[in-house]
N, C-alpha and C positions, 0 to 999 in steps of 0.2 A: 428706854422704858425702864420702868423702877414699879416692884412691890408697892401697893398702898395697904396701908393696914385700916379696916372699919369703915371706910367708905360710906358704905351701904351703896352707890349705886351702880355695885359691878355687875354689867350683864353676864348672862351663864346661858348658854348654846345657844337660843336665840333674843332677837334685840328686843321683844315683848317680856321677856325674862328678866327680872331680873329684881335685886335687894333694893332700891331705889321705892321698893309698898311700905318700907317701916321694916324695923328690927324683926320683927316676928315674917315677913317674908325670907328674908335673908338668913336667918336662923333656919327655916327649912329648908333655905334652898343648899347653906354648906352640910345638914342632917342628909341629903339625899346627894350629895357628892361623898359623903361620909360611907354611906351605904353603900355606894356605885364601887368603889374602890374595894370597898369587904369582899363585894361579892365578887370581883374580880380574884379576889385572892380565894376565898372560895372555891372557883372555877378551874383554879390553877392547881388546886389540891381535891380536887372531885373524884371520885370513884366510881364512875355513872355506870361504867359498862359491863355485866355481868362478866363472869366466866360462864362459857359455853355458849357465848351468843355467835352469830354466823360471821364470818369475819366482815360481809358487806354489811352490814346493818352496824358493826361498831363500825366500821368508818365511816359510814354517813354520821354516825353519831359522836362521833371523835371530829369530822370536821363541820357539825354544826358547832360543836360547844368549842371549837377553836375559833369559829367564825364571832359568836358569841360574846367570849373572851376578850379578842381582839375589837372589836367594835367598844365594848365597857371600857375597855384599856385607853383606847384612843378620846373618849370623851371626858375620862378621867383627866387625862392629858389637855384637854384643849380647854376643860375648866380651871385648871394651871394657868394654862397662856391669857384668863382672864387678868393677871399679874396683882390678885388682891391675896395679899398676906394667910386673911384666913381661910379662903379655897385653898392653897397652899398645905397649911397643919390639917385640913379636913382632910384632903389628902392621902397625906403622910401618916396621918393617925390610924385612918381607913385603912390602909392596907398593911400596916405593923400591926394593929386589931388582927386584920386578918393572919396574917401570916402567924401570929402569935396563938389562933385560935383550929389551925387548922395544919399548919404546917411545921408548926415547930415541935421539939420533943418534950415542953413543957408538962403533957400531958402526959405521957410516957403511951402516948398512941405508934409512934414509930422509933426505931431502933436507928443507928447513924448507920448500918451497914445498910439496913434494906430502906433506907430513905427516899433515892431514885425510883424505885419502882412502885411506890403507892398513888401514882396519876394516873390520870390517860392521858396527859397533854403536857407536850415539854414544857421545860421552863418559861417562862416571861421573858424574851428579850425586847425591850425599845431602843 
């Protein structure tokens, strides 16, 4: 199996799906892999859970948004294993966006020492 770059008719999560309507399908369809990824990195740098919540309720709520997470992760991924070039940079862009917007010190939002503890949810490993 080999990358194709532009296609247009790569299916994405199901076989109704997919770039194969015209440019303008396929253009939304890598805009909402684009997004799918943000929001994963989003998720991964989220701060959902007050202080002072009961400690059962942030775990229900630490393992919904890990379930969450992990579900957008994996679809991310499997719109990858579609093997077209630009699901690929959509990707890859999406979540460097992300991480560039939410996780990085760009913003001078976090400090390198207390970097780990501004989530609720470990890191992303695939």
């Amino acid at each position: 199996m080999v990358f194709s770059w532009a296609k247009g008719d790569t299916e994405f999560f199901f076989p109704d799906w997919s770039g194969g309507y015209g440019l303008l399908s396929y253009s939304l369809s890598l805009r909402l892999v684009f997004l799918l990824s943000t929001f994963v990195e989003w998720l991964s740098h989220a701060r959902l859970v007050k202080p002072g919540v009961k400690n059962v309720t942030a775990g229900i709520l630490q393992v919904a948004m890990y379930a969450v997470r992990t579900a957008a992760a994996y679809l991310a991924m499997l719109a990858v294993m579609s093997f077209d070039g630009g699901v690929l940079l959509s990707v890859v862009c999406g979540h460097s966006l992300g991480f560039l917007i939410f996780g990085s010190q760009m913003f001078g939002k976090y400090k390198v020492e207390d970097y780990q503890d501004q989530s609720d949810l470990p890191p992303l490993n695939y």
